[in-house]
Each structure stands twice: as C-alpha cells, then as structure tokens.
N, C-alpha and C positions, 0 to 999 in steps of 0.2 A: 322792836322785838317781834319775832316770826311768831304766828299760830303754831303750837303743837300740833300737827295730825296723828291719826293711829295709823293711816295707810288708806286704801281704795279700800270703799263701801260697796260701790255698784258703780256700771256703767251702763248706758242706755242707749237703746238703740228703737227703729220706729220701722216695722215689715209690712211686707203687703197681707200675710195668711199668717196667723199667731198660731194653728194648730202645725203648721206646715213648721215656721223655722224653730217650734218646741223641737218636734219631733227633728229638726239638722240637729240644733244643738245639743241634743242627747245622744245622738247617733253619733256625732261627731267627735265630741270632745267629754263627752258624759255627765252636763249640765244637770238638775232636775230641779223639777219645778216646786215651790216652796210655797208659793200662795197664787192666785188668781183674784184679779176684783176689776171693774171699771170705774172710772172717770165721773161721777154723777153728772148727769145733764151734757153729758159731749158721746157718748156713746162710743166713747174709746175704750177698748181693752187692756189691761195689766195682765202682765206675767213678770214674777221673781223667780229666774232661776239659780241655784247656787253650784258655782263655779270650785276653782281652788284658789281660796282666800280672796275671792272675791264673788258680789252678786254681776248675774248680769239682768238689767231690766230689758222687759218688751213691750214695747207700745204699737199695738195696730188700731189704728184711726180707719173710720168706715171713709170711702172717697179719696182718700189720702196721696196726695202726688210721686209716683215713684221717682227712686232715687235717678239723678241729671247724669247721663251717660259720664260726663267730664269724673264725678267722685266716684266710679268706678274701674279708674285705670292711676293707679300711686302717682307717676310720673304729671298728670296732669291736674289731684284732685289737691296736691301742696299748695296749688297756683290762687285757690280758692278758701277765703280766711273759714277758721272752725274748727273743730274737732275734725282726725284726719283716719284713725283708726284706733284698736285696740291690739294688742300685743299677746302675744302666748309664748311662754318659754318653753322650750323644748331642750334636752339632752345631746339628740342628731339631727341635723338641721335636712341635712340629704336623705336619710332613713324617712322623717320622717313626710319629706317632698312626697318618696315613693309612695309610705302608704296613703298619705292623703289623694293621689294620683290615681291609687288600684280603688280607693272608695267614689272614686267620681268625681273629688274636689275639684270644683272652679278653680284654677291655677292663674295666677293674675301676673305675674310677674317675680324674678328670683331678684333679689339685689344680695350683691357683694360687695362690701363697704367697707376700706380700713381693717381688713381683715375680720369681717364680722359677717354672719351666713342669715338672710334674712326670704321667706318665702310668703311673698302677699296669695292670700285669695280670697274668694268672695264667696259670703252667706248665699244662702237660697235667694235672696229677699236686690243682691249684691252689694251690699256692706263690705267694707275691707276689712283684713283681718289680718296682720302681722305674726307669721311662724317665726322665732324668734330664736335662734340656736343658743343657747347658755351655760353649755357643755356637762350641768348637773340636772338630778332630776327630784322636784321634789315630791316625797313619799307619800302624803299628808292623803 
C-alpha cells in the first residue's frame, strides 16, 4: 500500500548570499519570505519563502562549495545522480522566455520535447530552474 501524500511541502535549495537570492526570488517570481532562523551550532542560515502551493527553502552555509560547473548546464547535470531541478508552470512558455530575457534571466537552455515547451535557467546562486509551459494559469 502506497503513503498518502497531500502534495509538495517545500523544496530546498543551498545559495552563496541568502539576502541576494531572497531578493531574485521575489523579484522574480514573487516568493516572500515567511520566517528566518539558523542551524544552531553550524552557523547556517534559513529562509522559508512561500511560493504557489508550495514553500521554497534556503540554506546559505558560511564557506559553502559553490555549485560544479557540470549542475549548471541541464544536458550535462542528468548525467549526475540527485535532485536535478524544480519546475514552474507557466501559461506561455515563449511569452514568458521573453519576459524573463527583458529582466536579465540566466537563460540556460530551451528544450522542445514531444511536443512540450520547456525553458531552463539559473538562480542568482545557478540553481536550475524549469519554465514549464502548461497552457493554464493558476489564479491562487
């Protein structure tokens, strides 16, 4: 018998400057932050920001190894076991290339797949990040 889930809780991610990718992810996608706290005894920072219908977490580690060139390009970061990205639905998958394009986004790469419109790019931090075309939009 399978666990019931209710759905995605949070997903997490680990940046080099937690003021810096607050501030992308509110600029960007319109995240806000919901609590702040640290790690006792690691000296690591938390941030919960809340998404739509989901959280996203941040963790910046003081010394912290930035991310391996390889997890920052889709085509090469599959080849490597792990978590690989997170996803965002969009409406217009091309609309909304553009506007992420006219605000500066990192543009990583476009895939077209089986008829499906998918636009990678990278966080401040370069985290991947799946544009995800879903032809509806939701209002919430």
């Amino acid at each position: 018998m399978a666990i019931k889930i209710n759905g995605i809780n949070h997903f997490a991610i680990s940046v080099a400057d937690m003021e810096e990718s607050i501030k992308w992810y509110n600029e960007k996608f319109g995240f806000t932050v919901i609590d702040r706290s640290e790690i006792p005894g690691e000296g690591v920072k938390v941030a919960h920001m809340q998404g739509v219908g989901f959280i996203l977490e941040i963790f910046c580690a003081p010394h912290s190894n930035p991310l391996p060139p390889d997890r920052r390009e889709p085509n090469l970061d599959f080849r490597t076991q792990g978590n690989k990205h997170i996803s965002f639905g969009v409406k217009d998958g091309r609309k909304t290339k553009a506007e992420m394009e006219a605000m500066g986004i990192d543009i990583a790469f476009v895939a077209e797949v089986d008829g499906t419109y998918g636009v990678f790019i990278r966080d401040n931090t370069g985290n991947l990040i799946e544009i995800f075309e879903e032809g509806t939009e939701n209002e919430n």
